[in-house]
PQR file with spaces between the fields and no chain letter, atoms N, CA, C, O and H, PARSE charges and radii, in Angstrom:
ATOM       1  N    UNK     1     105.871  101.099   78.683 -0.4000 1.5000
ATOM       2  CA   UNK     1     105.515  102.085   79.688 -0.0000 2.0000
ATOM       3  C    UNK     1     105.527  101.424   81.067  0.5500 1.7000
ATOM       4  O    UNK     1     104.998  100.319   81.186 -0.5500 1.4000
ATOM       5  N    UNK     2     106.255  102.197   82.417 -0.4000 1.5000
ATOM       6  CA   UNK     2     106.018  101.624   83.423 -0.0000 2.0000
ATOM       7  C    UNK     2     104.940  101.349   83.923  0.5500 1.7000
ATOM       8  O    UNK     2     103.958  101.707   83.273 -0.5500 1.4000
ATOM       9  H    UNK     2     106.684  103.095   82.321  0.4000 1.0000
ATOM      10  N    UNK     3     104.731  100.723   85.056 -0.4000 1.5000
ATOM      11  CA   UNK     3     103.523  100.635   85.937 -0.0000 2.0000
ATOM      12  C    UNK     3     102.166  100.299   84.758  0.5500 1.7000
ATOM      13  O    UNK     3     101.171  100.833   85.248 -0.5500 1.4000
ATOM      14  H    UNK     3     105.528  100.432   85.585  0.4000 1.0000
ATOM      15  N    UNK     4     101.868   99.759   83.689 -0.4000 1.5000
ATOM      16  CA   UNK     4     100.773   99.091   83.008 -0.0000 2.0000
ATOM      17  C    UNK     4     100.008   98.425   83.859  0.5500 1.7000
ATOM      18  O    UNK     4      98.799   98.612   83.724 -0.5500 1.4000
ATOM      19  H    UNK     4     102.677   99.326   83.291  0.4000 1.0000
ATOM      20  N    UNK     5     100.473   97.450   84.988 -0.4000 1.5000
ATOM      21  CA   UNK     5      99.816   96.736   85.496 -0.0000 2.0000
ATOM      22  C    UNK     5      98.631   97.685   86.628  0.5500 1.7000
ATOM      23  O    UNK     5      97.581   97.105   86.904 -0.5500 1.4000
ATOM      24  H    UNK     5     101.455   97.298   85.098  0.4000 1.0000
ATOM      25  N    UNK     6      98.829   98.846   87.116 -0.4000 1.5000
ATOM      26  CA   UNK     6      98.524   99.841   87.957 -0.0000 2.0000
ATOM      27  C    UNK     6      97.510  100.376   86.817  0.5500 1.7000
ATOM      28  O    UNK     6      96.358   99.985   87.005 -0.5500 1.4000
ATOM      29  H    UNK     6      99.682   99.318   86.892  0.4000 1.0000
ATOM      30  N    UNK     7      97.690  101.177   85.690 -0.4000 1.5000
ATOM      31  CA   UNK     7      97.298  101.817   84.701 -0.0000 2.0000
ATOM      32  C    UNK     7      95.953  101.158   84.475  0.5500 1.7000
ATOM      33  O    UNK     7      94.794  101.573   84.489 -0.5500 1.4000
ATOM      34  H    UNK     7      98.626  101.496   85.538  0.4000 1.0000
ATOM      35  N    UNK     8      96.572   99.877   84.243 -0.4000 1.5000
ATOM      36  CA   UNK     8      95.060   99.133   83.312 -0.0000 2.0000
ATOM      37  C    UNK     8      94.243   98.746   84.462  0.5500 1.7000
ATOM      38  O    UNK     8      93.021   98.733   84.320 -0.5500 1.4000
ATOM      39  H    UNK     8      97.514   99.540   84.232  0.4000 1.0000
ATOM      40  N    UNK     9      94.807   98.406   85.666 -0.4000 1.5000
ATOM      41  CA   UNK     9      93.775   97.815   86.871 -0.0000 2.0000
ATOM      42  C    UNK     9      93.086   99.576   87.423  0.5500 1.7000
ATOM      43  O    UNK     9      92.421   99.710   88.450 -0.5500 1.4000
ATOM      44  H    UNK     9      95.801   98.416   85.781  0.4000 1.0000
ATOM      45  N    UNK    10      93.333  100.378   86.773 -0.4000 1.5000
ATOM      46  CA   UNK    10      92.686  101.272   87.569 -0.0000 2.0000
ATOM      47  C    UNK    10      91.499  101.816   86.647  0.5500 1.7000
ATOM      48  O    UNK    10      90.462  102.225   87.170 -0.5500 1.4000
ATOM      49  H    UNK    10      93.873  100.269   85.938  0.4000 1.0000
ATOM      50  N    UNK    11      91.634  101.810   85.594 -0.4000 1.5000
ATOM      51  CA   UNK    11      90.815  102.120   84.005 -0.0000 2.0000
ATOM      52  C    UNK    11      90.041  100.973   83.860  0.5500 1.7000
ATOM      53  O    UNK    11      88.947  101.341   83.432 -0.5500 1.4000
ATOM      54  H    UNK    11      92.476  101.477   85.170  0.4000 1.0000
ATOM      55  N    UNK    12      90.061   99.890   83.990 -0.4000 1.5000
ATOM      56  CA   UNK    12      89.343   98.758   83.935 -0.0000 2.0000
ATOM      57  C    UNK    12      88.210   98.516   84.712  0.5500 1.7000
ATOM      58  O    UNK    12      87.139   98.073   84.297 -0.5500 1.4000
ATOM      59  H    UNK    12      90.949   99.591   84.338  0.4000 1.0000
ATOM      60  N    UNK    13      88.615   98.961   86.362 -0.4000 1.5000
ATOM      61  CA   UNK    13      88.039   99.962   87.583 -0.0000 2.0000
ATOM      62  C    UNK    13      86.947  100.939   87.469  0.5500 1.7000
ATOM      63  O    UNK    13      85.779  100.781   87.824 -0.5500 1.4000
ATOM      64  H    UNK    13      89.485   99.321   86.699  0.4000 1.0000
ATOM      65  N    UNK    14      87.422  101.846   86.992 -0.4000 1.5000
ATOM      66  CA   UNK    14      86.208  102.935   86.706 -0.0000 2.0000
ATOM      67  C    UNK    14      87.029  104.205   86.813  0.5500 1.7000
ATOM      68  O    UNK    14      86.925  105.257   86.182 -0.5500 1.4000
ATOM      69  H    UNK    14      88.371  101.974   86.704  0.4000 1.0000
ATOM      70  N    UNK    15      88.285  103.667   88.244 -0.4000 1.5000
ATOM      71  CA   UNK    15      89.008  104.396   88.873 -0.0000 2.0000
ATOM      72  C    UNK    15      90.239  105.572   88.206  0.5500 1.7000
ATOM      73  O    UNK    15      91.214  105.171   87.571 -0.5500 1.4000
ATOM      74  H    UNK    15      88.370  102.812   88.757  0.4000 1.0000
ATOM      75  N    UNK    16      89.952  107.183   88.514 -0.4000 1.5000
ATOM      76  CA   UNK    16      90.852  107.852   87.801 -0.0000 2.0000
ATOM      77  C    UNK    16      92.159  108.066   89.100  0.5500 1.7000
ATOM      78  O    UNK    16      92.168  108.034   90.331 -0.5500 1.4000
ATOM      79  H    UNK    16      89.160  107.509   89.030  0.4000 1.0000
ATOM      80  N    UNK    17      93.297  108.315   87.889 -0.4000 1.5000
ATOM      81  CA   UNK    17      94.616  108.112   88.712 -0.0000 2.0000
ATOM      82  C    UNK    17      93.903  109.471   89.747  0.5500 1.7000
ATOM      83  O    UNK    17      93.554  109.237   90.904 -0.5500 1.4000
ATOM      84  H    UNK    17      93.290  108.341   86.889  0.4000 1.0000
ATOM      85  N    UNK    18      93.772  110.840   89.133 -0.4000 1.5000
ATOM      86  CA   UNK    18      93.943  111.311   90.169 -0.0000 2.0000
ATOM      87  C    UNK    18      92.677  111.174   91.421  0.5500 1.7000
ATOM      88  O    UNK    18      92.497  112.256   91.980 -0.5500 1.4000
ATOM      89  H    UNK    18      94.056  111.031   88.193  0.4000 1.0000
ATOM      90  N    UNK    19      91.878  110.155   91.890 -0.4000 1.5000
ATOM      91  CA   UNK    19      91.004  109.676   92.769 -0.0000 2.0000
ATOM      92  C    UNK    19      92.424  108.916   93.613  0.5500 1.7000
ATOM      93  O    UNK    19      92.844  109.592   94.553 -0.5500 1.4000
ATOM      94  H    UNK    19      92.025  109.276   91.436  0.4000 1.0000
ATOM      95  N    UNK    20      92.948  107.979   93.422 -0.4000 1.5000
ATOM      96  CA   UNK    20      93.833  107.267   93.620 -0.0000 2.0000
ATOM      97  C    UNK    20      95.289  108.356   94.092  0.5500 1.7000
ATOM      98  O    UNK    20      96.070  107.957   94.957 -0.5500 1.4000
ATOM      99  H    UNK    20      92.607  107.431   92.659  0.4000 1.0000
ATOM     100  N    UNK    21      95.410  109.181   93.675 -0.4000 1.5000
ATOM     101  CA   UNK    21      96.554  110.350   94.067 -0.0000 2.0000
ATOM     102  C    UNK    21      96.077  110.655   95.440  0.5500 1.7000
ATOM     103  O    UNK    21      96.725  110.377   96.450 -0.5500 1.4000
ATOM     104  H    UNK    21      94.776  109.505   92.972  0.4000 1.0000
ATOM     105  N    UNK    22      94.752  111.323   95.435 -0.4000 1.5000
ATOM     106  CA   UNK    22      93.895  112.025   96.708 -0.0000 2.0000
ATOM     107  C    UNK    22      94.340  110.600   97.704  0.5500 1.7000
ATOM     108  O    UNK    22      95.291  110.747   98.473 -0.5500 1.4000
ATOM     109  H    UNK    22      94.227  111.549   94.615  0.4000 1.0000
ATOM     110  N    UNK    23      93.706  109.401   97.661 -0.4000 1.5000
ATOM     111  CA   UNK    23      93.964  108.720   98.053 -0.0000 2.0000
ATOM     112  C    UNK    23      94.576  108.550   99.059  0.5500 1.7000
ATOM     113  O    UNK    23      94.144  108.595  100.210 -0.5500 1.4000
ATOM     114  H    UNK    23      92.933  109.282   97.037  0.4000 1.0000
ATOM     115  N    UNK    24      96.279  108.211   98.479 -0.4000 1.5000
ATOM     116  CA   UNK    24      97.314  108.756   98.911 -0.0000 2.0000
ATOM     117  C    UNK    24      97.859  110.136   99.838  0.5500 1.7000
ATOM     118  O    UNK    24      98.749  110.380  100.653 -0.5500 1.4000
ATOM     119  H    UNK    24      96.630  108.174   97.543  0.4000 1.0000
ATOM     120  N    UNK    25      96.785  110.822   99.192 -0.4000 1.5000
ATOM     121  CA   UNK    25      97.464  112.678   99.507 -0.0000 2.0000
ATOM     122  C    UNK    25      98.526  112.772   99.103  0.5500 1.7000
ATOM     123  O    UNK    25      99.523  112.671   99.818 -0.5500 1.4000
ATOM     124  H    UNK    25      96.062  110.624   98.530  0.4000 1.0000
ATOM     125  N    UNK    26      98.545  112.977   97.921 -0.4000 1.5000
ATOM     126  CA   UNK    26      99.407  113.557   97.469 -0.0000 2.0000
ATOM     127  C    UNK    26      98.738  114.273   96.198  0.5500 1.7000
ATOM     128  O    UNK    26      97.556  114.057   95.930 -0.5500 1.4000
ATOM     129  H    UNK    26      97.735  113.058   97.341  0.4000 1.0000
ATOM     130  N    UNK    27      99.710  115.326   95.247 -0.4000 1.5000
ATOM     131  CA   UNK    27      98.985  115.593   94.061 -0.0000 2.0000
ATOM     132  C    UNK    27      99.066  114.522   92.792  0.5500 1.7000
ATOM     133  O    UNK    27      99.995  113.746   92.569 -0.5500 1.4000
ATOM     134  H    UNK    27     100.670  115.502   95.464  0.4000 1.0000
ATOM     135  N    UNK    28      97.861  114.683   92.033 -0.4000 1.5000
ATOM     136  CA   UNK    28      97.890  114.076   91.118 -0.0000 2.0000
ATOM     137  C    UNK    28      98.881  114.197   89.975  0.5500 1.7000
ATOM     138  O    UNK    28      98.817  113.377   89.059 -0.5500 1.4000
ATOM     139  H    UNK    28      97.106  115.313   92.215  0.4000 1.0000
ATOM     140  N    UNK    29      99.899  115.273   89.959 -0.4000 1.5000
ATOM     141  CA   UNK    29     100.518  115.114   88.931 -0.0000 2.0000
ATOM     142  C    UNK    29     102.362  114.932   89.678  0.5500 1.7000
ATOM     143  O    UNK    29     103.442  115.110   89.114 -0.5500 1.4000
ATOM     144  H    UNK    29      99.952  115.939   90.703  0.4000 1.0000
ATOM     145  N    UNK    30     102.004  114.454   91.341 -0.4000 1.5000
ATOM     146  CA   UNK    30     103.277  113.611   91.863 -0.0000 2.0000
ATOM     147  C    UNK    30     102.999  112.033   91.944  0.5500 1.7000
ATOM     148  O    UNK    30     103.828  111.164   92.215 -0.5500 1.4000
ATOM     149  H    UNK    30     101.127  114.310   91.799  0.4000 1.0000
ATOM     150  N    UNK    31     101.756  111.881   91.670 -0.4000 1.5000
ATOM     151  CA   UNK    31     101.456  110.196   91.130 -0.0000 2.0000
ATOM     152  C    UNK    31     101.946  110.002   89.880  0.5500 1.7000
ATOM     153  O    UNK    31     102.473  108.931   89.578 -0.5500 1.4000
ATOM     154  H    UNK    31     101.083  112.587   91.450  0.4000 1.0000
ATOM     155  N    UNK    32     101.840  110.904   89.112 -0.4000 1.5000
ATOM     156  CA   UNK    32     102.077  110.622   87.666 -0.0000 2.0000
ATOM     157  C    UNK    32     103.399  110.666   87.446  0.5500 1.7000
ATOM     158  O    UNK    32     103.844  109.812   86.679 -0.5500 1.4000
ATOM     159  H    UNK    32     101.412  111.774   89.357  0.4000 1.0000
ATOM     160  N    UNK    33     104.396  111.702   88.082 -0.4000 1.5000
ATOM     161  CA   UNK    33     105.745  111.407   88.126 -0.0000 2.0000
ATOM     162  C    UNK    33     106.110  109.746   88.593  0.5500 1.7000
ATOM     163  O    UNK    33     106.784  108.977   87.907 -0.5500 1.4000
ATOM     164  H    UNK    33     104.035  112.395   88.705  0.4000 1.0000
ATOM     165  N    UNK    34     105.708  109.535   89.456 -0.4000 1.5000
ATOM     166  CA   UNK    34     105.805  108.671   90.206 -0.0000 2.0000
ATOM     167  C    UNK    34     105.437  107.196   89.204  0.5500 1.7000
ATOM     168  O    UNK    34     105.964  106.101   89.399 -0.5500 1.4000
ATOM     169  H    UNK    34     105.160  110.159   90.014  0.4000 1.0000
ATOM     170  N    UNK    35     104.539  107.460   88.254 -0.4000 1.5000
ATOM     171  CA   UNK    35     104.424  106.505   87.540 -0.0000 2.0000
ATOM     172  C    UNK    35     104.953  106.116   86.377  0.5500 1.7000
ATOM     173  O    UNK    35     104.681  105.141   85.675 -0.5500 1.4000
ATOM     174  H    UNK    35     104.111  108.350   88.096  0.4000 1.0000
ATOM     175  N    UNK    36     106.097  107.367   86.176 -0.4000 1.5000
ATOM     176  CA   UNK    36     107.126  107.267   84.900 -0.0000 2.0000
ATOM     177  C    UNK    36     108.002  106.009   85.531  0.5500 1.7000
ATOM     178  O    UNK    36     109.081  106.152   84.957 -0.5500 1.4000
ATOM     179  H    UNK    36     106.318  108.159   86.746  0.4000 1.0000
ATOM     180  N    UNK    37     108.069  105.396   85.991 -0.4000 1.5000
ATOM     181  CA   UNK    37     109.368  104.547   86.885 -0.0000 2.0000
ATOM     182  C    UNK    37     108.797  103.701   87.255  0.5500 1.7000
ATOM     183  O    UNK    37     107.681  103.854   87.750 -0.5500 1.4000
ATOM     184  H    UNK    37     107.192  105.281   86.457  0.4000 1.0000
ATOM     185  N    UNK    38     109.476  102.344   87.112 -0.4000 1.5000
ATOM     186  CA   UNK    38     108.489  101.018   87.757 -0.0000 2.0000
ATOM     187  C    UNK    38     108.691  101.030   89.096  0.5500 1.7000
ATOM     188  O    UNK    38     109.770  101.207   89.661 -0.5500 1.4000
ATOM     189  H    UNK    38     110.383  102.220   86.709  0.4000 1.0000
ATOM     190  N    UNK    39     107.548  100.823   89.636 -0.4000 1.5000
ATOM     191  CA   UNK    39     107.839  100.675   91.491 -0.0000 2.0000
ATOM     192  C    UNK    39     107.973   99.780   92.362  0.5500 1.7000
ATOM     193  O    UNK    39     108.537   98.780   91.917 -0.5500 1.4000
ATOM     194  H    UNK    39     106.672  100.679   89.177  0.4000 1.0000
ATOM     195  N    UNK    40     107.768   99.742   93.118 -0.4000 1.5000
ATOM     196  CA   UNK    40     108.506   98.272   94.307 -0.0000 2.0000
ATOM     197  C    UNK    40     107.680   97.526   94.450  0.5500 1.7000
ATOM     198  O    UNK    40     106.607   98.126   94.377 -0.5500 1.4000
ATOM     199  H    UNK    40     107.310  100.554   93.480  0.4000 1.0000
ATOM     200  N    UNK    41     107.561   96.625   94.602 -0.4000 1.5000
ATOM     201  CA   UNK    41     106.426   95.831   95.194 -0.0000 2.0000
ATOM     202  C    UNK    41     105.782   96.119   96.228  0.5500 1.7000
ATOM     203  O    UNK    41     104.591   95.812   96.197 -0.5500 1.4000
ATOM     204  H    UNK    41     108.433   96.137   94.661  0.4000 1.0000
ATOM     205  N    UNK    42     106.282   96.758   97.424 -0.4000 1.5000
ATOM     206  CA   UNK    42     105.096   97.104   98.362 -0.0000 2.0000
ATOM     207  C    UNK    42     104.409   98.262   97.808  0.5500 1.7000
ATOM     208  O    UNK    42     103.205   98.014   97.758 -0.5500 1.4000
ATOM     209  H    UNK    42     107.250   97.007   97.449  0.4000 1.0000
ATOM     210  N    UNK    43     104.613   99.129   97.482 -0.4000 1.5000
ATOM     211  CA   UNK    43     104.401  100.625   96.880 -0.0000 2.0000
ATOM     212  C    UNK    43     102.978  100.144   95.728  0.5500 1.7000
ATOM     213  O    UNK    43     101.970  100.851   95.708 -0.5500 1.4000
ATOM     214  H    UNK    43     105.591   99.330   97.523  0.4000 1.0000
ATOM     215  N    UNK    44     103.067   99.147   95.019 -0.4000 1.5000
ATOM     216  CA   UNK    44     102.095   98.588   93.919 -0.0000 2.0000
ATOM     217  C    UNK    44     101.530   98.129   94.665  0.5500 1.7000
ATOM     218  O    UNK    44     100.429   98.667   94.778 -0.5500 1.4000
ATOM     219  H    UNK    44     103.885   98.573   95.035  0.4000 1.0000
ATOM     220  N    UNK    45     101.785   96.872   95.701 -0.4000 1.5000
ATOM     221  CA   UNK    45     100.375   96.786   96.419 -0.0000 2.0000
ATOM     222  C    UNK    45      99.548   97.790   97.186  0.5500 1.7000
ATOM     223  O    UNK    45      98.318   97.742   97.183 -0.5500 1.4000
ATOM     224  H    UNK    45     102.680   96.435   95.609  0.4000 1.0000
ATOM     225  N    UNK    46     100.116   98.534   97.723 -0.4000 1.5000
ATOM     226  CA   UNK    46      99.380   99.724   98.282 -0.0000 2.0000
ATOM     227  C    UNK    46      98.380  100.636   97.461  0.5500 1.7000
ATOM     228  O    UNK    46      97.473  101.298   97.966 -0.5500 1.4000
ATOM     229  H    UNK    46     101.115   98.573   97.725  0.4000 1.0000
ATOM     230  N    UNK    47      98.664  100.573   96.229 -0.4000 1.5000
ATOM     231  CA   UNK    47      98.258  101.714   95.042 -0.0000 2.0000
ATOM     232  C    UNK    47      97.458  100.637   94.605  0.5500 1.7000
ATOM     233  O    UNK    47      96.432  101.146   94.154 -0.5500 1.4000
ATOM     234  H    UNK    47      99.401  100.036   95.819  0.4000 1.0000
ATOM     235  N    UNK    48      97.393   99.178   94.490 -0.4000 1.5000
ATOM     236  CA   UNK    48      96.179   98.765   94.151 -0.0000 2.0000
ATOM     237  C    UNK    48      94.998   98.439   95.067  0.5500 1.7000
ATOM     238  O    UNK    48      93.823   98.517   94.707 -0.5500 1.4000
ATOM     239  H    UNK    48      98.226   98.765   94.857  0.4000 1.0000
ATOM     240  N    UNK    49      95.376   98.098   96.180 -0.4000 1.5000
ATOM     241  CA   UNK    49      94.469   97.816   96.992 -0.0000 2.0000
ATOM     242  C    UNK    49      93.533   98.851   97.581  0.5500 1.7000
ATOM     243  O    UNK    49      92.568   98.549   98.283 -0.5500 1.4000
ATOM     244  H    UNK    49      96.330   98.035   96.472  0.4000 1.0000
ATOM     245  N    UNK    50      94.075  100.834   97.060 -0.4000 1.5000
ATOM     246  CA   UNK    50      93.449  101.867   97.272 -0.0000 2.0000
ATOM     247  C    UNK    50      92.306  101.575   96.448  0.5500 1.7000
ATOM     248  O    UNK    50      91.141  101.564   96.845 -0.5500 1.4000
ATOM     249  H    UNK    50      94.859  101.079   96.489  0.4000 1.0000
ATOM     250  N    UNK    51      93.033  101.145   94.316 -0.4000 1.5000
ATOM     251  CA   UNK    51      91.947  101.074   93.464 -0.0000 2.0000
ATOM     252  C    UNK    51      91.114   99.568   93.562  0.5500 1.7000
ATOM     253  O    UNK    51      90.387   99.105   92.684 -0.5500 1.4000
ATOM     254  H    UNK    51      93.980  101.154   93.994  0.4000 1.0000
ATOM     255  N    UNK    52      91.392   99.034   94.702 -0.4000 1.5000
ATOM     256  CA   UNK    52      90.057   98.258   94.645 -0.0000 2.0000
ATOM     257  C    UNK    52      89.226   98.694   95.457  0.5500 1.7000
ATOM     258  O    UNK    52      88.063   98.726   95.053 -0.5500 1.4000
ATOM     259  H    UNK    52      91.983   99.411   95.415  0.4000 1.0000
ATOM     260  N    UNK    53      89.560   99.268   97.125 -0.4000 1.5000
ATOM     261  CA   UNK    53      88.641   99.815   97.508 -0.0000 2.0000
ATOM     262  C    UNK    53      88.118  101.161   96.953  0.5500 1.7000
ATOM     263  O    UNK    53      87.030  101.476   97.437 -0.5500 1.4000
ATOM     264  H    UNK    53      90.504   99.242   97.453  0.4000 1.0000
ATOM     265  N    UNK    54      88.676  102.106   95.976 -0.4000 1.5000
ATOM     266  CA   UNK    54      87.609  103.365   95.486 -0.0000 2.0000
ATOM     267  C    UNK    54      86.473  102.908   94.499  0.5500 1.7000
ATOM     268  O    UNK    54      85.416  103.495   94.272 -0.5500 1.4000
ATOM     269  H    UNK    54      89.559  101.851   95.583  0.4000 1.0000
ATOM     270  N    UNK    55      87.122  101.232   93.740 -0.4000 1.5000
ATOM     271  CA   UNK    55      85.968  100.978   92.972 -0.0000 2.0000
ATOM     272  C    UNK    55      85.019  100.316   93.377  0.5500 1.7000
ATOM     273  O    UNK    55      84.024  100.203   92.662 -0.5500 1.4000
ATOM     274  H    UNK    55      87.982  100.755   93.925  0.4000 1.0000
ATOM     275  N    UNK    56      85.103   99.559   94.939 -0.4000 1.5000
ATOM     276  CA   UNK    56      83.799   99.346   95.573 -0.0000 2.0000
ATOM     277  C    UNK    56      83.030  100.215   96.003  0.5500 1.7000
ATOM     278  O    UNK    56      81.813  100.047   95.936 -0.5500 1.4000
ATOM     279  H    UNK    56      85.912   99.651   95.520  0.4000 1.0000
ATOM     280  N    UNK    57      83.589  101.353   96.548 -0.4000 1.5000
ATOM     281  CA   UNK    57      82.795  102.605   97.048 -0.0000 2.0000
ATOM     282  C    UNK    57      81.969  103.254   95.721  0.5500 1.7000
ATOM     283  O    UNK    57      80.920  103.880   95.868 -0.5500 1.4000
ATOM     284  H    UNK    57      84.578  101.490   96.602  0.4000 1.0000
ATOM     285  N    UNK    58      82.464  103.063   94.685 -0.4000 1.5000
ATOM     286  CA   UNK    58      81.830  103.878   93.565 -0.0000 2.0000
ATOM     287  C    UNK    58      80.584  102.775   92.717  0.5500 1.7000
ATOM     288  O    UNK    58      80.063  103.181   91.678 -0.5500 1.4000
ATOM     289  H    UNK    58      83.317  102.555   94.566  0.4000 1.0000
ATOM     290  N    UNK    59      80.259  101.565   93.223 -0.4000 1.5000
ATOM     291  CA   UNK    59      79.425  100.355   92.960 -0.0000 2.0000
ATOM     292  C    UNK    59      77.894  100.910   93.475  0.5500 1.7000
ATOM     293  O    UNK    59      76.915  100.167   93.410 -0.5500 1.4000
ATOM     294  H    UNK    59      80.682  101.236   94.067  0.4000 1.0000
């Protein structure tokens, strides 16, 4: 499955994809498209560094 590394750092988190969609602004089920397909490297850092800051806010 693509994007595992995104998946598990966000579940491990506390963090649900669609918290992480809002995030972004976008909808949660154009993250999820979005996560059928492995993504770029800047695009993954961006999407994790959202789920580290939503899981400090939620501490």
């Amino acid at each position: 499955m693509a994007n595992q590394d995104i998946r598990f750092m966000a579940a491990d988190s506390g963090v649900k994809l669609w918290q992480v969609a809002d995030a972004l602004g976008i909808a949660d089920c154009s993250l999820s498209r979005k996560l059928r397909h492995e993504l770029g490297a800047e695009e993954k850092r961006k999407i994790k560094e959202i789920i580290q800051k939503l899981a400090k806010e939620s501490d």
